[in-house]
C-alpha positions in Angstrom: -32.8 16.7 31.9 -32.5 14.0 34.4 -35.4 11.9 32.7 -33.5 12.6 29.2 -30.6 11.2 30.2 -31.8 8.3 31.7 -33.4 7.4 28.2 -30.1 7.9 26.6 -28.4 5.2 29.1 -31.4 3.0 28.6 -31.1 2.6 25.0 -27.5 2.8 24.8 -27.6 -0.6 27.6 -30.3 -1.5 25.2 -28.3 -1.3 21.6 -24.8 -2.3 23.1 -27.0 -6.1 24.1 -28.6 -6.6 21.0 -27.1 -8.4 18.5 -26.2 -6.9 14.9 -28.7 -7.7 12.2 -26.9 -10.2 10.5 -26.1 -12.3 13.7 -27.1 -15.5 12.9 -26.8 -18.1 15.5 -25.9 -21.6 15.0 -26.0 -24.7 17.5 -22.0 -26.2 17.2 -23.3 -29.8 19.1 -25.9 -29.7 16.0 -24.9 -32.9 13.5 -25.7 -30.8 10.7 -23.4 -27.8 11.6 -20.5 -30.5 12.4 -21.3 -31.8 9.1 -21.2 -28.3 7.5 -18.1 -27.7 9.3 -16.4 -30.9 8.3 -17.4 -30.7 4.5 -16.1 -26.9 4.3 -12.9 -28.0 6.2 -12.0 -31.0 3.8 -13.1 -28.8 0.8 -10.6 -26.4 1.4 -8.0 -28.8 2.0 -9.0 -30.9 -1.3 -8.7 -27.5 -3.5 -5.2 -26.4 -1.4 -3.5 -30.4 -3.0 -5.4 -30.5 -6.4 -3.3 -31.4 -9.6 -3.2 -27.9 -11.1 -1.3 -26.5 -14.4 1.4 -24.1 -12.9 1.0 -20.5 -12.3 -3.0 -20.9 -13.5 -5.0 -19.1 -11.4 -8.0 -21.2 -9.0 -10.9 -19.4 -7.1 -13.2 -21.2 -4.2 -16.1 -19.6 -2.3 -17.0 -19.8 1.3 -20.2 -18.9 2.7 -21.6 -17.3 6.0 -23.0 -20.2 6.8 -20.0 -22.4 6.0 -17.5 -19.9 7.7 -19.7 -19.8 11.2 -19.7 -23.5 11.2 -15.7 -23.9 10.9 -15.5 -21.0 13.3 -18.0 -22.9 16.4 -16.9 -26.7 15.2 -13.3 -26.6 14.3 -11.7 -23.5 15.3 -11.9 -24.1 19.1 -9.8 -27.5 18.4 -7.7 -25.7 15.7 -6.8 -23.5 18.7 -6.2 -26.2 21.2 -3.7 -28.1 18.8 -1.9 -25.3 19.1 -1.9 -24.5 22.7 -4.2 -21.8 22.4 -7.2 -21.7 24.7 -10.8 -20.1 23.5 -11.4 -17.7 26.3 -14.0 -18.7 28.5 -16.7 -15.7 27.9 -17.0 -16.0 24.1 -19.7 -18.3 23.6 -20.0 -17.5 20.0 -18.2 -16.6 16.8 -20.1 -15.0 13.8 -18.9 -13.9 10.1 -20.9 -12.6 7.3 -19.6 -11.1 4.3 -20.9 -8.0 3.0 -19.7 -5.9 0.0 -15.7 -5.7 0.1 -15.6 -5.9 4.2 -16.0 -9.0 6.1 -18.2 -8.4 10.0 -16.7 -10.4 12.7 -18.6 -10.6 15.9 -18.4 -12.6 19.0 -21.1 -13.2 22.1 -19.8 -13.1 25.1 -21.3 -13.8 28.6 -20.2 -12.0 31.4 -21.3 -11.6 35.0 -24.0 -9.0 34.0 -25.5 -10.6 31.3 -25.0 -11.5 27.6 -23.0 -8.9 25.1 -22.1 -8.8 21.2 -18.6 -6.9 20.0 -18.3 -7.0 15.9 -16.4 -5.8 13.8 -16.1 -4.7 10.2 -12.0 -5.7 8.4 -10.8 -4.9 5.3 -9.1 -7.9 3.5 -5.8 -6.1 1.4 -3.0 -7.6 0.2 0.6 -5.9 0.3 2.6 -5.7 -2.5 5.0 -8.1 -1.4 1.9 -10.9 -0.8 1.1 -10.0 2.9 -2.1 -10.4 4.2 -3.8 -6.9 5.9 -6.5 -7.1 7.7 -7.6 -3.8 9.7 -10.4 -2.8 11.1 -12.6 -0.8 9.3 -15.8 -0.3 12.1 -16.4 -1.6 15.3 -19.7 -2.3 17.1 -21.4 -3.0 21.1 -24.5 -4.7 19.9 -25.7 -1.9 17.6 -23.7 0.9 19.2 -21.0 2.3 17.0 -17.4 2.7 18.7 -14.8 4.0 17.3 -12.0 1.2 16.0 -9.2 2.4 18.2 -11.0 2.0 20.9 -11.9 -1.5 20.4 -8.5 -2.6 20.2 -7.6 -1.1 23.3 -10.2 -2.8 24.9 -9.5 -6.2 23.6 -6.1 -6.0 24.7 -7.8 -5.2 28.2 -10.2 -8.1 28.1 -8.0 -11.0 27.0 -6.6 -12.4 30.1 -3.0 -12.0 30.5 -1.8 -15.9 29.7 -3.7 -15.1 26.4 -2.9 -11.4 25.7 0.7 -11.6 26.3 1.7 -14.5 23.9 3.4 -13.6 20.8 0.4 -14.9 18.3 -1.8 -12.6 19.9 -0.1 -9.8 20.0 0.4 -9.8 16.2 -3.3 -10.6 15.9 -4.1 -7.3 17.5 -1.3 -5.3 15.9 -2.6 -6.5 13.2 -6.5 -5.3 13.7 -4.7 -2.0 14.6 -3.2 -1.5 11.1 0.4 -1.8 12.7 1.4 -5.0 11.1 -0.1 -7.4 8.7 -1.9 -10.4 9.8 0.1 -12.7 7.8 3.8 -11.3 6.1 3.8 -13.8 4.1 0.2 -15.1 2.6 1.3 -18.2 0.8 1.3 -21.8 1.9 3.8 -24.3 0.9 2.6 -27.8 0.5 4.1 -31.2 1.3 5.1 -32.4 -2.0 7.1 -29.0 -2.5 4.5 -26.7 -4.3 3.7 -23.1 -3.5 -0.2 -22.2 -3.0 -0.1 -18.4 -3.4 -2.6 -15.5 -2.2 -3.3 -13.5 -5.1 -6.9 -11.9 -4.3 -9.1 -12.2 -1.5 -12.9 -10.4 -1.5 -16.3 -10.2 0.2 -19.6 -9.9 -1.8 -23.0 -11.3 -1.8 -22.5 -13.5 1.5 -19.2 -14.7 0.4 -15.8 -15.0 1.0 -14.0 -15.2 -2.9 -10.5 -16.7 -2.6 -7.9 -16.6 -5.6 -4.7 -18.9 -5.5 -2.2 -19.6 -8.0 -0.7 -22.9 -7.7 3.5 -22.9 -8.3 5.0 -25.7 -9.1 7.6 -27.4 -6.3 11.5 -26.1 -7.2 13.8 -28.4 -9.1 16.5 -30.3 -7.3 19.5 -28.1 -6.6 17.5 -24.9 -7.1 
């Protein structure tokens, strides 16, 4: 009995430090993920500003490998601009897109070793154009735990300075299914248009985005 359960804790320590099978590192100091992070950055900007006829709907397509470059390159600064620090033991973000679910993971480092948490969220938007995104699976390494759970223990692991600012919290809410990510999943432009979410999905190693484009109101409206 003794030797049994020493297997079981062996290979559970073993699963919750590998990574999941569609971890894919990348190097962020690499030129040609910077590159890959700059070119997905400014394509997304270009399509967000593009003459468009109004109310005519626009797709674009992210990859995996496009999204984990923006998430190692440019999200750490995208964070700092806004006063939000990258906690200290994720060394890594990861995304792949799989068939309607999108897996986040991170790897952390800790004081006894190296560790991967994902994820699996369901993109859905509301009715009245909110943005939900709740988590659908959660994983240690390649140990399945149950969603709840991982919550919980992300609100545990984020250091208070983080975990108690009001972004965060609605992040995690969020993840729990108790609020949508974003109320209100439109973006309004400089010159006065409207870019709208109408339809957000995962397949095939890629992130499908649909906007309609409205046209900026008239003076006085």
């Amino acid at each position: 009995m003794i030797a049994a359960i020493t297997i079981v804790a062996l290979l559970t320590i073993s699963l919750a430090a590998q990574a999941p099978p569609w971890w894919r590192s990348v190097d962020a100091a690499d030129p040609t993920t910077i590159t890959l992070a700059e070119d997905v950055e400014r394509g997304v900007f270009n399509a967000l500003h593009r003459s468009r006829p109004g109310g005519e709907a626009w797709t674009v397509s992210i990859s995996a490998a496009q999204a984990n470059a923006w998430l190692n390159v440019k999200m750490p600064r995208w964070l700092e601009n806004r006063r939000i620090s990258m906690p200290k033991r994720v060394a890594e973000i990861q995304a792949e897109f799989e068939s309607s679910v999108v897996a986040l993971g991170a790897r952390l480092i800790t004081d006894d070793g190296e560790h991967y948490v994902s994820a699996t969220v369901t993109p859905t938007l509301g009715e009245d154009d909110s943005l939900w995104m709740v988590i659908a699976g959660a994983k240690a390494g390649r140990l399945d735990l149950p969603s709840g759970w991982t919550v919980s223990r992300l609100r545990d692991w984020l250091p208070p300075e983080v975990r108690d600012r009001e972004s965060t919290q609605a992040v995690l809410n969020a993840l729990a299914g108790l609020a949508p990510l974003f109320p209100d999943a439109s973006v309004r432009l400089e010159d006065g248009r409207r870019v709208r979410l109408v339809e957000i999905r995962a397949e095939e190693g890629k992130l499908y985005i649909t906007c309609i484009t409205e046209a900026a109101p008239r003076r006085g409206e």
